[in-house]
N, C-alpha and C positions, 0 to 999 in steps of 0.2 A: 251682606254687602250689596251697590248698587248693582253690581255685574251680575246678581242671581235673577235678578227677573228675564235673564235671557233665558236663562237655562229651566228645563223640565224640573219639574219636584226630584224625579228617579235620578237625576243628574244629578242635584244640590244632595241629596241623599249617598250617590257615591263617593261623591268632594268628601264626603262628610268623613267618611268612610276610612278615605287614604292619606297618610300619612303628606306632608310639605312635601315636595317635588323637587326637583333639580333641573327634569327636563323634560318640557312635552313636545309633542310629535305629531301633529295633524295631514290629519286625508282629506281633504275635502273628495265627494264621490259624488257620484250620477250614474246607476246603471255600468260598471266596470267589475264586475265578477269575473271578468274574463284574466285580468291583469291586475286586480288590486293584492292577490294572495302573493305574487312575487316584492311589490312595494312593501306587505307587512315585513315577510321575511327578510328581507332586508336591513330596513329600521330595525329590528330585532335583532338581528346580526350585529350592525354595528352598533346599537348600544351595549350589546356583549363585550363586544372587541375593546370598544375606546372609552366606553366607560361602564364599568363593570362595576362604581362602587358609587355612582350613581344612582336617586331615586328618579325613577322615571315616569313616565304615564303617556299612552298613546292615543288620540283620539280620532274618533270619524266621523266625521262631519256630514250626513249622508243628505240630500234631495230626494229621498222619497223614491228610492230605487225600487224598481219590480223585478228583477232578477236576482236577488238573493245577496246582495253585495255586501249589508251587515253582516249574512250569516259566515261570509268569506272571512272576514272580520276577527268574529269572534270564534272561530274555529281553528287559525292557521298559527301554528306555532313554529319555533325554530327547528326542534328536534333535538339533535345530539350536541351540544354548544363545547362536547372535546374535539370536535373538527372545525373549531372555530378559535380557542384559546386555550391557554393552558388551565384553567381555572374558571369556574362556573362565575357567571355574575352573584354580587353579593346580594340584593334585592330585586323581588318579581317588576316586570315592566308591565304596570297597571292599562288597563283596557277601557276605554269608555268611547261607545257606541250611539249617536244620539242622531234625530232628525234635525234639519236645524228650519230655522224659522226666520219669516222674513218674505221680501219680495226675490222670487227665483233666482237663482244666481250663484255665481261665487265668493259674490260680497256677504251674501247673508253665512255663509258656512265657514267662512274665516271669522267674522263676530261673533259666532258660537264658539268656536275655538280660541281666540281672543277670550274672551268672556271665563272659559274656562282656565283659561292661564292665570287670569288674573286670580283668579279665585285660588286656586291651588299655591300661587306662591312659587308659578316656575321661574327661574333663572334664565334660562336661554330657553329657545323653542323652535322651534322648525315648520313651514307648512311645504311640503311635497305631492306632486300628481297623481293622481291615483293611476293613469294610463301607463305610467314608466314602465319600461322594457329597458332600460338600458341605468337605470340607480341601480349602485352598488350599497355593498358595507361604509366604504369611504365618503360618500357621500353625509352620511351621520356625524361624521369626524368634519367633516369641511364646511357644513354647512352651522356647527354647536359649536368647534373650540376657537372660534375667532372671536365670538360670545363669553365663553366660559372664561378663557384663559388670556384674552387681549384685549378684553373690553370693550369691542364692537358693539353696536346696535345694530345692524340691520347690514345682512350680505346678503347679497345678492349671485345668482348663478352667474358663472362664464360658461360656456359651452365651445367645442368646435362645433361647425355648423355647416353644412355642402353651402356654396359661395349664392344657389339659390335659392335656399332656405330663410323663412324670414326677413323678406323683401320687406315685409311692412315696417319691421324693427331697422331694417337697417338704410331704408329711404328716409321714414320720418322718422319714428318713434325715439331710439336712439340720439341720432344729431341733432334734434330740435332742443330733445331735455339735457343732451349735454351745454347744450349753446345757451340757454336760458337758464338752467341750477350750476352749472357751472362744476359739477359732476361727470367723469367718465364711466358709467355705468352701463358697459358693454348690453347687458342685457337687461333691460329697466320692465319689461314683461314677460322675465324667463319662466316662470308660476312655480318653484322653488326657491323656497327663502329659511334664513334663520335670520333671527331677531331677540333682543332681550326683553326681558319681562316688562321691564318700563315701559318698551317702546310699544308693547300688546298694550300697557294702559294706554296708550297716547295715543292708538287708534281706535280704544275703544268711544275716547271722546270726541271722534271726529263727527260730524254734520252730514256726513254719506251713505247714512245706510237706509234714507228710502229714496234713493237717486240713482238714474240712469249710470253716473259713474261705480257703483255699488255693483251696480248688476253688470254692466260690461267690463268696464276698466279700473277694477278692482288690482290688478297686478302694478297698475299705473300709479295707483294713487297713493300706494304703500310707499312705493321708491322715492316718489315725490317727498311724500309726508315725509319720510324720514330724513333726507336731505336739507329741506324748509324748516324743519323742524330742528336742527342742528345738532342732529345726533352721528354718532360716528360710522362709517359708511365703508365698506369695503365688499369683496369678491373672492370665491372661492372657483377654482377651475377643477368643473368635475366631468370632464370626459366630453363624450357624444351624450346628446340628448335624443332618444330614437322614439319615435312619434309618429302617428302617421300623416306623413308630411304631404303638404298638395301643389300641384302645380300654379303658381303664380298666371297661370294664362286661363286658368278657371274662374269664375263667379266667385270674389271674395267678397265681392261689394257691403255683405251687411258687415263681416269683421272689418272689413278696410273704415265702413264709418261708424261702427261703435269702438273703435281704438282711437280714431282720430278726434271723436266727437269727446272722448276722456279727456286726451290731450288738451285742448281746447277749452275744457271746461276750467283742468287745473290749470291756464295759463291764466283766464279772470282771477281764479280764487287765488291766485298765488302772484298777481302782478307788483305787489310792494318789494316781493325779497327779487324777480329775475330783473328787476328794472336795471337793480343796483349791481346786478353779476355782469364784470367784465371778459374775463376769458374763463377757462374750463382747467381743472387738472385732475391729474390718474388720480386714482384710489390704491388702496394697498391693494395685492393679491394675494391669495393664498392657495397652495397645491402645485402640485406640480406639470406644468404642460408639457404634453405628449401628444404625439399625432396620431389619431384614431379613425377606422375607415367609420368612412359615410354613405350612406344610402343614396344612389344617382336619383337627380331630380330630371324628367322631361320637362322641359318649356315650348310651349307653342306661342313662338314668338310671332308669326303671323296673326294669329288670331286677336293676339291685344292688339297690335297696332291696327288690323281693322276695326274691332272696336272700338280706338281711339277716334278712328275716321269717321264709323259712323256719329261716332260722339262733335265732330266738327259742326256736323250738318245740325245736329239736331240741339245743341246744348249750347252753341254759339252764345244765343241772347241771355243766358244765363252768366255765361265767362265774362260775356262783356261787361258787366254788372257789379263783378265779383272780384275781379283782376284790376289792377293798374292799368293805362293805357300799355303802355308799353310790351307790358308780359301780353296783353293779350291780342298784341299784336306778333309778337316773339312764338308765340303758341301756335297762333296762326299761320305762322310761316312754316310751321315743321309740315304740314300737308303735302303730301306729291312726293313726298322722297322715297326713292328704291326702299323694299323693305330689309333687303339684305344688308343694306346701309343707311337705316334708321338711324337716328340719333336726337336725343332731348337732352342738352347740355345741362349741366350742373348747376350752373348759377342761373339757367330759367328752370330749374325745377324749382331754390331754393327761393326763389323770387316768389313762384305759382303758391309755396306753402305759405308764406310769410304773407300776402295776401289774402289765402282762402281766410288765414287766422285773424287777419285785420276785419274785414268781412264779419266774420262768424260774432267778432268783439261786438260790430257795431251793427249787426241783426240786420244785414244790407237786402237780405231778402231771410223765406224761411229757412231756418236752422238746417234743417232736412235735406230741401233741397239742395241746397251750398253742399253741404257733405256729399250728395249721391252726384253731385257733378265731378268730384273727386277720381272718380273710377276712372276713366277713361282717361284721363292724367294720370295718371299711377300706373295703367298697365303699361303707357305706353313711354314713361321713364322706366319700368322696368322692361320693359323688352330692348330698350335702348341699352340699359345695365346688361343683360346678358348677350346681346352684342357685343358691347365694347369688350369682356370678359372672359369670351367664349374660349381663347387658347390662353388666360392669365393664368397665373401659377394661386396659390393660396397667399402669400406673400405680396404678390400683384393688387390682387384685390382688394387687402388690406390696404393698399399705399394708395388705390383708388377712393374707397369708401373715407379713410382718414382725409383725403381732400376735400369732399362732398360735406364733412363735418367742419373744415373751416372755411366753406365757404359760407355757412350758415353761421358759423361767431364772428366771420366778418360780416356779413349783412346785419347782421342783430342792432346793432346802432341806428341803423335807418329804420328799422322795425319799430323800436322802442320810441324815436323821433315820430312817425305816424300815429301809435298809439296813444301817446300823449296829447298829440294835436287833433 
């Protein structure tokens, strides 16, 4: 088939080897010997547990690790699987260990696994983190039987999440692609998915795998596609996602614009279907919510808003450039305010985005630039975020964030009006 010339000869050789599948299981890796042997055991759990009568196959998708993270791989087995169910699985959960190839990335280790799905003939499929501390057994079960048994394509993770975790998901990334695909896809870059075998062909044929979105915003492009692409879309809620998470008042700048630079890119490639999306609605969920502790985040809410400051002085003639009059005179005004009473309102933030995007469409300056002017706008709606936030409840912030999301499908009109003209 077309799909083998992804794969190594010793790879087309194991295909060859194992019996049709039911369901594969991808790691993408980098250097994670420390944490990946808990992810096997895992997936090996729950394919015990929830489907035991199942052909399976598990793959790893490795970058070229130097600490030993295949050998982790191919070593770590479940053990005793009577302390897991009443009855042994009916067939072995097949192992396939491969480099994967391409421009660095996570985009190229998901088309190797991709590539392999297609080949084998899986059904549903999964790709999972290799850093996980906090997948379970259930996880397997949540992320396949929406796949197997309801007909899904493509879920996506829910997670709980500490309220500031995930600023970047839950300023832009989030509310823009709900407000534009018209999808509530809590987490559209959770980097946990299941997906059906179709939908592995139907990325296999996409146009992104020697492209800056390939390599960064590969978790973007997936949720995207599948949405655009008119396949059936739902969410499983599996717990805490436990990660080593980082303070929002540190240096994100190259994640902040290679996430937003994806973004962006898929709003050109995809501007025929969001033109004609008028509002947004839920998706089904799956699993059961429950409240689980989280990991306290420190924010150094000082420190962005001086960055912001110094970003006045110096990035001015850039904003001016970039922004609408207005917004950038809206922007300009947040200067000199107490910081303990910062505040960067919601409909000038959703304003600031919906321009940088206008911008970016129409190559207003370079690419690059536009995105790193970005930073100092983002830390300093996020430090206005955790301000306004600071004594909210979980509930609170929810009823906060759900506003910042329609102010974005109400603006969208006017967006779609500039873009056109």
């Amino acid at each position: 088939m077309q799909h083998e010339l992804l794969l190594q000869e010793e790879v087309q050789q194991k295909i060859r080897e194992i019996p049709p599948v039911d369901i594969l299981i991808g790691i993408p890796s980098y250097n994670n010997a420390q944490t990946i042997s808990h992810v096997v055991r895992a997936i090996n759990a729950g394919l015990a547990k929830y489907f035991p009568d199942r052909r399976a196959i598990l793959v790893n998708s490795d970058g070229g690790s130097t600490d030993g993270t295949p050998d982790v791989v191919r070593e770590t087995s479940i053990g005793d699987y009577r302390t897991l169910l009443a009855s042994h699985p009916l067939h072995t959960v097949h192992k396939i260990i491969t480099p994967y190839h391409g421009i660095p990335g996570k985009g190229s280790a998901l088309r190797t696994i991709f590539g392999i799905a297609a080949e084998t003939g899986a059904r549903a499929c999964a790709v999972v983190d290799a850093d996980l501390r906090s997948i379970t057994p259930e996880w397997v079960d949540l992320l396949l039987s929406p796949v197997l048994r309801e007909g899904f394509d493509f879920v996506a993770p829910m997670y709980h999440r500490h309220k500031y975790d995930g600023t970047i998901t839950n300023a832009i990334v989030y509310p823009l692609t709900r407000a534009l695909y018209g999808k509530r896809v809590r987490q559209p870059i959770g980097g946990d998915f299941g997906f059906s075998g179709r939908l592995a062909e139907h990325y296999l044929s996409g146009d992104v795998w020697h492209t800056d979105v390939a390599r960064f915003g590969i978790d973007i492009w997936m949720t995207t596609t599948a949405i655009t692409g008119g396949f059936k879309v739902c969410q499983s809620f599996l717990g805490a996602k436990i990660h080593d998470v980082k303070d929002p008042g540190v240096d994100l700048s190259a994640m902040l614009t290679q996430v937003v630079s994806s973004v962006f890119s898929l709003m050109e490639a995809n501007e025929e279907y969001w033109s004609k999306v008028n509002a947004s609605t839920a998706v089904p969920l799956f699993g059961f919510e429950y409240a689980v502790g989280l990991e306290p985040i420190h924010v150094d809410v000082n420190r962005m808003i001086v960055r912001f400051e110094a970003g006045q002085g110096d990035l001015a003639p850039v904003w001016k450039k970039v922004l609408a009059e207005d917004t950038f005179q809206d922007v300009k005004g947040l200067e000199g305010q107490d910081h303990q009473a910062f505040r960067f309102p919601a409909d000038l933030w959703v304003r600031t985005i919906y321009d940088l995007a206008l911008s970016y469409h129409r190559k207003v300056i370079n690419r690059d630039h536009l995105l790193k002017s970005l930073t100092p706008l983002y830390l300093a709606r996020t430090a206005s975020f955790v301000l306004e936030t600071a004594h909210a409840t979980a509930e609170e912030v929810d009823g906060i964030l759900e506003d910042v999301c329609r102010e974005y499908e109400t603006r969208k009109p006017h967006l779609i009006a500039r873009w056109e003209g």
